[in-house]
C-alpha positions in Angstrom: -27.6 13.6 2.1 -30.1 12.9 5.1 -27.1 11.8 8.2 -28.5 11.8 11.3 -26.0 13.7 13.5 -23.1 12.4 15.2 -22.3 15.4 17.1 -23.7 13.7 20.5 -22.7 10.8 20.0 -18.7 11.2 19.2 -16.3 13.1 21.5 -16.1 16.9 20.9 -11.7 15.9 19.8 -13.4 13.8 17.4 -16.2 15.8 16.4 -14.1 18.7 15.4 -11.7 16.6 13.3 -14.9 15.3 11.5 -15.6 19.4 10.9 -12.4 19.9 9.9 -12.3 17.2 7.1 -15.9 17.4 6.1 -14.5 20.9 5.2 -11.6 19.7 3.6 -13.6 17.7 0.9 -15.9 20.5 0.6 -13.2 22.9 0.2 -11.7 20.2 -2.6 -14.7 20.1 -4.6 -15.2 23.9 -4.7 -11.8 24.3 -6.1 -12.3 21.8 -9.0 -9.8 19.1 -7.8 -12.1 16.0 -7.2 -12.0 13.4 -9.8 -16.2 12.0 -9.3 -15.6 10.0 -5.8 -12.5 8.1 -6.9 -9.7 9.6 -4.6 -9.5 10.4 -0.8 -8.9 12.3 2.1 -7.9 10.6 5.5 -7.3 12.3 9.0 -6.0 10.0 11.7 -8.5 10.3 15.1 -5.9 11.0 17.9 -5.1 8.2 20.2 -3.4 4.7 20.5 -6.3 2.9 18.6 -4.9 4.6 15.3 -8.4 5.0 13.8 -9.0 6.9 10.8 -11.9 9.1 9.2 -12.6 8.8 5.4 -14.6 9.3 3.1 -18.3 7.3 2.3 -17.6 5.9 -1.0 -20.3 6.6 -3.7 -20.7 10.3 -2.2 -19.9 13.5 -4.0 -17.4 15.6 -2.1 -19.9 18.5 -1.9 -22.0 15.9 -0.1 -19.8 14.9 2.6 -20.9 16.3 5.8 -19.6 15.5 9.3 -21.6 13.2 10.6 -21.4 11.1 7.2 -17.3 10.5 7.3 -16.7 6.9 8.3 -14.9 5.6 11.4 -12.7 2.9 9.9 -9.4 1.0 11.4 -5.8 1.1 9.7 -7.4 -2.1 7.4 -10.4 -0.1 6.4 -12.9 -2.2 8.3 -15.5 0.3 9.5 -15.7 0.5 13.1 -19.2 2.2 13.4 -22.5 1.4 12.3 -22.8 3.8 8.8 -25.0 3.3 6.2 -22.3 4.0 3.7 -19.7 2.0 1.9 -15.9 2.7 2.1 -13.3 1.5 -0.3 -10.3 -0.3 0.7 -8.8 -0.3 -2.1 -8.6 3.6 -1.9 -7.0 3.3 1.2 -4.1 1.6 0.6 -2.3 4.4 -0.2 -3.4 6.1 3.0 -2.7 3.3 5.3 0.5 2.7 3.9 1.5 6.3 4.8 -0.3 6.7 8.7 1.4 3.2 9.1 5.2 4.9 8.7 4.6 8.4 10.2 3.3 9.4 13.4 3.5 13.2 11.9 0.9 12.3 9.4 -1.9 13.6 11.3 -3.7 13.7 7.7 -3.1 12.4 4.2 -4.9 14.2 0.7 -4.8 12.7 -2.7 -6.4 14.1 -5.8 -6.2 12.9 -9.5 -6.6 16.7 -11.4 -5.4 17.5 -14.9 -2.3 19.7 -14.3 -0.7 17.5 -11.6 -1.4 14.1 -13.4 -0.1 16.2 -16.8 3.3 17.1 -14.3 3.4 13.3 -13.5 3.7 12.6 -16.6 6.7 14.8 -17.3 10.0 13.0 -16.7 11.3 16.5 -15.2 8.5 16.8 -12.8 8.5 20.0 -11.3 10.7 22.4 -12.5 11.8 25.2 -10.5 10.3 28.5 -12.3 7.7 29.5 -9.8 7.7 30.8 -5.9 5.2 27.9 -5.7 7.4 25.6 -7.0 10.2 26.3 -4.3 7.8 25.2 -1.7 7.0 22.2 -3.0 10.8 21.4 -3.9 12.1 21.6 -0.7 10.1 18.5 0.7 9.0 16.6 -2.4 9.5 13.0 -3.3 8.3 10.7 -6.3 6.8 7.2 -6.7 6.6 5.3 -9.9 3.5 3.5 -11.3 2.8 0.4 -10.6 -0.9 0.3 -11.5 -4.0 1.3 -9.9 -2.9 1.3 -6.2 -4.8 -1.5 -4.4 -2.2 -4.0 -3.9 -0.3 -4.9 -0.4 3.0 -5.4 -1.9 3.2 -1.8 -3.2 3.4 -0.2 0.2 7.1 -0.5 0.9 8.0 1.1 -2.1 5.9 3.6 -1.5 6.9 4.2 1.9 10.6 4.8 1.1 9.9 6.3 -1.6 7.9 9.3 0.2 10.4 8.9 3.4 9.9 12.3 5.2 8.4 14.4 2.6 5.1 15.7 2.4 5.2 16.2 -0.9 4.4 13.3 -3.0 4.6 13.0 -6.9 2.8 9.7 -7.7 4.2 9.4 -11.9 1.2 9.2 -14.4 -1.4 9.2 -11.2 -1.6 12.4 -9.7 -0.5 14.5 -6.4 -0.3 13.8 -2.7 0.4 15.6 0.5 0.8 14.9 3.9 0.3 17.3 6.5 0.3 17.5 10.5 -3.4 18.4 10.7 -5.7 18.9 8.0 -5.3 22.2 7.4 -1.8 21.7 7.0 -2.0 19.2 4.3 -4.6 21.1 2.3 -2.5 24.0 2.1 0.4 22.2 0.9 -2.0 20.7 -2.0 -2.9 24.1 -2.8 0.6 24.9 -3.1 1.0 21.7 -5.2 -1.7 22.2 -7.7 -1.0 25.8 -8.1 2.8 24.9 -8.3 1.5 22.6 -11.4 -0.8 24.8 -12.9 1.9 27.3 -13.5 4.0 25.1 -15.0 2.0 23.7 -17.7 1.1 27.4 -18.6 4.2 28.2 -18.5 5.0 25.5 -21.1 2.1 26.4 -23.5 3.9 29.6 -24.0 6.8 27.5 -25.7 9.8 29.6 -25.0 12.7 28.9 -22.4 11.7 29.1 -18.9 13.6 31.2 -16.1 14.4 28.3 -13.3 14.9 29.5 -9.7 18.2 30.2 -7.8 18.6 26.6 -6.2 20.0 28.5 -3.1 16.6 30.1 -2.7 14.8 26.3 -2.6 17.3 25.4 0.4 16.0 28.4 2.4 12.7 27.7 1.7 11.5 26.2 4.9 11.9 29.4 6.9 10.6 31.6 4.3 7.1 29.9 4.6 7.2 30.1 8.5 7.9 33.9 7.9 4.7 34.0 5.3 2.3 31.9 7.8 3.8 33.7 10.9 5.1 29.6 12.1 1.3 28.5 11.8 1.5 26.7 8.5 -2.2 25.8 7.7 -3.9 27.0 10.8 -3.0 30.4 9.7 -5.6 30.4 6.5 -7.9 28.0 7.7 -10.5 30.6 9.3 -10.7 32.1 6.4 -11.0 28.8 4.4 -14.3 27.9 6.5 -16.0 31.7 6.5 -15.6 30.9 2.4 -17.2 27.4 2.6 -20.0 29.2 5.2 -20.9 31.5 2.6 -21.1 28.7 -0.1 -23.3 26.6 2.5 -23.0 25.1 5.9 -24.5 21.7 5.2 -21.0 20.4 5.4 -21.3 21.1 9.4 -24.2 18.6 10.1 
C-alpha cells in the first residue's frame, strides 16, 4: 500500500511505537496467526491523552506499514486524517482492557486454529509443556458471550482478565497483554506454541505427563533468568533483522 510517510510529521516516541507495531503485525502474519483482517493489535501512545495505534481495517497484516497504523482515541474515533477505516467493534476488547490497566502498554488478539481448538476444551491448558508453565502462572479465562462488540461485556471481561496477561477467551481465541509490544508478542508466542503442543500432544491419544505444579509457582523467576529480566526486549532485535530479511516495507 502507497502511505505517504508519517515519519515527519509524528514525534520520534511515537514514530518508533508505530515501528514497533507495524512490526508486530508483520511479524503475526509471517508466523501464520492472522485470521484475514478480522482481529487486532493495539499499543497505547504514551501520555495523558490515552491515544491508541491500531490497525486500518480492510488491510492485510503483511500490508501494514508504519505510517498506515491509525491514530484513534479510547472510543475508536480516529484522531488523524487517514484514508483508512478502523473498526470499533474490534476494539472493544482492546479498550476495555487499556481502560483497567495502566501496565498494558500493548494488547494482541489472534483467532488461530490451536488456541480457538484449546478454547474450546473445558480443561484449557493443561500443564504438560515448559510452555505451558509460562502461560499458567498468569493466565485467566473469559466465557462467550458472542462476537465481542457490545458495551455491556467489558466488565466481565475486565474482572475476568484482572492482572493476568494471559487471556483465554472460550470458543474465540487467545489474548495477551504485555508492557510494550515486544513484550506482549512474546507472551503470544508462548501462548500459541503452549497450544500447539497440546493439541499434538492429544492426537497421540495416550495419557499425558502433567507438570510438577511447584514448578508453575516458580515460574516467574525462571523466565527473568531465560530473558536475562528483559522479557521481550531481549528477542526483539532479532525479531526485526528476521522481518528485514523478509522485507522492510513494513518501516515506511
Amino acid at each position: 500500500m502507497d502511505t505517504p510517510s508519517l515519519q515527519d510529521r509524528v514525534s520520534p516516541q511515537e514514530w518508533q511505537l508505530r515501528l514497533d507495531l507495524a512490526a508486530a503485525y508483520r511479524l503475526v502474519a509471517l508466523h501464520g496467526w492472522s485470521d484475514l483482517v478480522f482481529t487486532h493489535i493495539s499499543a497505547r501512545i504514551p501520555g495523558p491523552e490515552h491515544h491508541f495505534l491500531i490497525n486500518p481495517y480492510g488491510l492485510m497484516f503483511d500490508e501494514i506499514t508504519a505510517s498506515s497504523l491509525v491514530k484513534v482515541d479510547q472510543d475508536c474515533n480516529k484522531l488523524s486524517d487517514s484514508p483508512f477505516a478502523v473498526n470499533p467493534a474490534g476494539f472493544t476488547i482492546h479498550s476495555a482492557i487499556h481502560a483497567v490497566r495502566e501496565d498494558a502498554g500493548c494488547v494482541l488478539h489472534t483467532h488461530t486454529r490451536a488456541g480457538v481448538g484449546v478454547s474450546a476444551q473445558q480443561g484449557g491448558v493443561l500443564p504438560i509443556s515448559q510452555q505451558s508453565t509460562f502461560v499458567l502462572a498468569s493466565l485467566a479465562y473469559h466465557d462467550y458471550e458472542g462476537v465481542a462488540f457490545r458495551e455491556d461485556e467489558k466488565p466481565r471481561l475486565q474482572a475476568d482478565l484482572g492482572d493476568k496477561n494471559f487471556l483465554m477467551l472460550r470458543n474465540h481465541g487467545l489474548l495477551t497483554v504485555g508492557r510494550t509490544i515486544a513484550d506482549a508478542f512474546l507472551n503470544m508466542y508462548i501462548f500459541e506454541t503452549t497450544c500447539q503442543i497440546q493439541l499434538a500432544a492429544q492426537s497421540g491419544g495416550v495419557p499425558l505427563t502433567e507438570v510438577n505444579p511447584q514448578i508453575v509457582q516458580g515460574v516467574a523467576h525462571a523466565m527473568k533468568v531465560q530473558t536475562g529480566g528483559m522479557g521481550g526486549a531481549f528477542v526483539w532485535p532479532a525479531l526485526i533483522r528476521k522481518l528485514d530479511r523478509v522485507d522492510t516495507g513494513w518501516r515506511a
